[in-house]
C-alpha positions, 0 to 999 in steps of 0.5 A: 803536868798530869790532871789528878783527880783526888782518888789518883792522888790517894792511890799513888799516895798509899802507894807510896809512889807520890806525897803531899809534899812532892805534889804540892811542890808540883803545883806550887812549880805549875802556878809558876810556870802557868800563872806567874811565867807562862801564860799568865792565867793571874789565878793565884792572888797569894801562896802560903809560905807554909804550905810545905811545911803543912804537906809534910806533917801530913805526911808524917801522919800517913807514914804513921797510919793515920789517914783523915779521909780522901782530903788527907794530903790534898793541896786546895786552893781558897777564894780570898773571901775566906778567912784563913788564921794563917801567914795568908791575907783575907782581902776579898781582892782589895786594897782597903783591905791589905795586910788584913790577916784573920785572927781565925780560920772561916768555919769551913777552913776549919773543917777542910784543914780537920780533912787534911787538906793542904790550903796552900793558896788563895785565889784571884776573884772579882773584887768584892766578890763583883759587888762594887760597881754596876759595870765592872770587869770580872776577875779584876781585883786591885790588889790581884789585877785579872784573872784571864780565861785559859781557853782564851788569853784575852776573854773573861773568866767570869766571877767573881769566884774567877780564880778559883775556876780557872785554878782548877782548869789550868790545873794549878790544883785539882780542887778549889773553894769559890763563893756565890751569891748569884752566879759566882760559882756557876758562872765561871765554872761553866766558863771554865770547863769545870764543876761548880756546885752552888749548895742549898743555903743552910748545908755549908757555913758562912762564917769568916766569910767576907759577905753580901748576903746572908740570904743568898751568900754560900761557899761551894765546890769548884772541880773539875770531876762530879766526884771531886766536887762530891768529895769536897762538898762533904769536908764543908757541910756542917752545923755552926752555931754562928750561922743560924742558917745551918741550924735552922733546919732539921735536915740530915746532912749526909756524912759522904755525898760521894754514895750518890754518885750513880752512873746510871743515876738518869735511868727515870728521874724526871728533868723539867727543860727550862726553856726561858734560858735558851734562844740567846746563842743558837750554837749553845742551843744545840749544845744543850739540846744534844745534851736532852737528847743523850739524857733521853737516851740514858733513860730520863723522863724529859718535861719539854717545855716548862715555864718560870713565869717569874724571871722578870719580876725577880730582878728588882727585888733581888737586887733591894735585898743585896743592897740592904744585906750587904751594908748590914752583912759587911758592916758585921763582918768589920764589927766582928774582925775589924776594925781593918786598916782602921775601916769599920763599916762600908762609910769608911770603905767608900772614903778609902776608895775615894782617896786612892781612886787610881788604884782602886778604881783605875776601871770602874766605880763604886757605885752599889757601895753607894747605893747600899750605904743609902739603904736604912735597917734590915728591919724596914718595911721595905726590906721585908716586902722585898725579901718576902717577894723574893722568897714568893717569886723563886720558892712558891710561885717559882722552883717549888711549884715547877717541881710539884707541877710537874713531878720533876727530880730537877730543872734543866738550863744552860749555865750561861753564855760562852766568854766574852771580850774582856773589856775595860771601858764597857765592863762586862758584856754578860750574856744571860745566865740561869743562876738567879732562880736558884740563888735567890730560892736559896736552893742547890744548883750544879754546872757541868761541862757540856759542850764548846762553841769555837773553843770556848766551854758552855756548861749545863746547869741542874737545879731543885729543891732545898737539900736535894744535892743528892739528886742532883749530883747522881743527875751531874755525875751520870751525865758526866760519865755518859759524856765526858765531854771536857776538854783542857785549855791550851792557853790560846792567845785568842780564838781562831774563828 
């Protein structure tokens, strides 16, 4: 099946030549035969029964002349953290939370289905959106089971937004919504091949979204273009009363990211080259460094090296906050839609877990869930000391002097490692990444396709300052026109070295 991009898909549409209900059936036909028969890719954790009967209204709606935007028509697939109001559940991958179905649609779904778009599946992710045990395997949920890496059967997809990564890389849709708290968009979407946009915390709403962190928690564009990514960023972004974090800032929020986009958008921006992140896999190295040189030549000022002095103080912090955050978060979550199969707060979820540890926890523990459910309020000492030395760390002392230091439009990383083996007994053998900074700041961070390393996709990763999406996607995108450098999966049992 043809990869479409959303303008392909529009064009054929007014044409005439393609409709959202012909090209739902296409995809709904490539889960089939890509996810369930052929190579078992296991993206999709659920279809929507209705998903024709929506395509077709929309339809109906273009035959008489009313078109919503670019999205209009447009079948997407969702992380099943979101809520959707729909014959669809919302389990977060999990077995606790089984026959949960929203009473409302997230805040986010709510605007993406105003667009038109067709929300015609939910996607596979690691369970609990990987925040359930200190040595999991990512892309394993017990409700899903594994999610698998297309460019190599038996290697990681990463996560936790894994599903919808490798949805989009194996072209079951041409855009999905994944969630990160620290990495779980950029992460697969590097290990994938694809875009990931992770936004500026306070550009897209959080609300109906199973949490961990209201600090750090955000949805984001998965694609497998910069414009993809830019179209579907602008159908989210918005003010929510229900989340603070979208009406504390006096931000204008452009109404189309798309007039961005500029191919050659890195004619004298000024990239900061963060070299902490390299020198974990020379191939890699050489990717990226090849990548520099291009930018270079396209006109980038290059600032080589810069220094983020505060990488190994970050880390402990970090991880106090997402504790805290996540028995608060996720106890509110319960208060507001639960009681859900009579759990209503992280206790009972624990509990639940320990009854049915077979299917639960055939791998792997539960061990944060324990360690956050020891945690006291959110407006303890310790807490604060830790959030504020957070904020201290990755904004002042960290992005927002980096960017000031030197005059930078942007900072410069490898998004991560190439996959690895998927590995039970072990779990996940990680192998660095550059997304935390970035996470924790609460500041915008986009992958993009870079390169490969015996087959296997490395990303390049663009980060700064709040709100500065804009910058970042003209750097993405000129990048991206300059290189295209993705390549589909072939679905390789495994790689030939």
């Amino acid at each position: 099946m043809k990869e479409y991009n959303i303008k392909e898909i529009q064009a054929l549409m007014e044409k005439g030549e393609l409709s959202a209900k012909k090209l739902t059936k296409m995809y709904l036909n490539r889960i089939q035969e890509i996810d369930k028969a052929g190579p078992k890719v296991n993206a999709i954790i659920e279809i929507n029964p209705d998903a024709l009967q929506l395509a077709e209204k929309l339809d109906e709606e273009r035959k008489n002349n009313k078109i919503r935007g670019p999205l209009h028509g447009i079948p997407i697939i969702i992380k099943d953290n979101i809520n959707t109001a729909d014959r669809m559940q919302t389990t977060a991958g999990s077995l606790a939370f089984k026959d949960h179905f929203a009473s409302e649609d997230a805040f986010i779904v709510k605007k993406l289905r105003k667009a038109g778009a067709v929300i015609f599946a939910k996607a596979n992710l690691s369970e609990w959106a990987n925040f359930r045990s200190t040595r999991s395997t990512s892309g394993w949920s017990s409700r899903g089971g594994q999610t698998i890496n297309p460019y190599s059967l038996d290697r990681s997809p990463c996560g936790s937004s894994s599903g919808s990564a490798v949805a989009v890389a194996s072209n079951l849709c041409s855009v999905a919504i994944g969630t990160e708290t620290d990495g779980s968009i950029i992460c697969p979407s590097h290990i994938n091949s694809i875009v990931g946009i992770k936004p500026t915390i306070g550009l897209v709403s959080r609300t109906g979204i199973v949490p961990i962190s209201h600090n750090q928690d955000t949805a984001g564009s998965m694609a497998r273009t910069v414009q993809d990514a830019a179209i579907l960023l602008s159908a989210m972004v918005g003010k929510d009363l229900e989340d603070a974090s979208t009406i504390e800032h006096d931000y204008n929020i452009p109404p189309d990211y798309t007039k961005f986009l500029d191919p050659s958008g890195l004619k004298g921006v000024r990239i900061g080259i963060a070299r902490d992140f390299f020198g974990k896999n020379d191939n890699i190295d050489k990717i990226i460094v090849n990548s520099i040189k291009k930018m270079k030549d396209l006109g980038a000022e290059i600032i080589d090296p810069i220094e983020i002095k505060i990488l190994n103080d970050l880390e402990e912090p970090e991880f106090e906050v997402l504790l805290y955050d996540f028995k608060h978060d996720l106890n509110d979550y319960l208060d507001k839609y639960g009681p859900i199969n009579s759990l209503k707060n992280l206790d009972d979820l624990i509990k639940f877990n320990n009854r049915h540890p077979k299917k639960i926890m055939p791998y792997f523990g539960q061990e944060l869930f324990i360690m956050a459910s020891e945690k006291g309020s959110i407006t303890s000492d310790e807490y604060k000391k830790a959030l504020n030395k957070c904020h201290r760390l990755a904004r002042d002392e960290g992005i927002n002097h980096i960017l000031k230091e030197h005059q930078l439009d942007a900072i410069l990383a490898p998004s991560g490692g190439a996959a690895w083996i998927i590995d039970y007994i072990n779990g996940d053998h990680f192998t660095g990444g550059s997304s935390s900074i970035a996470a924790v700041a609460g500041y915008p961070n986009i992958t993009v396709p870079a390169g490969y390393v015996f087959g296997l996709p490395v990303g390049i990763s663009f980060f700064g300052d709040a709100f500065q999406e804009p910058k970042l996607l003209k750097i993405a995108y000129a990048f991206e026109q300059a290189t295209k450098i993705r390549i589909p999966p072939k679905f390789l049992s495994k790689i030939e070295l």
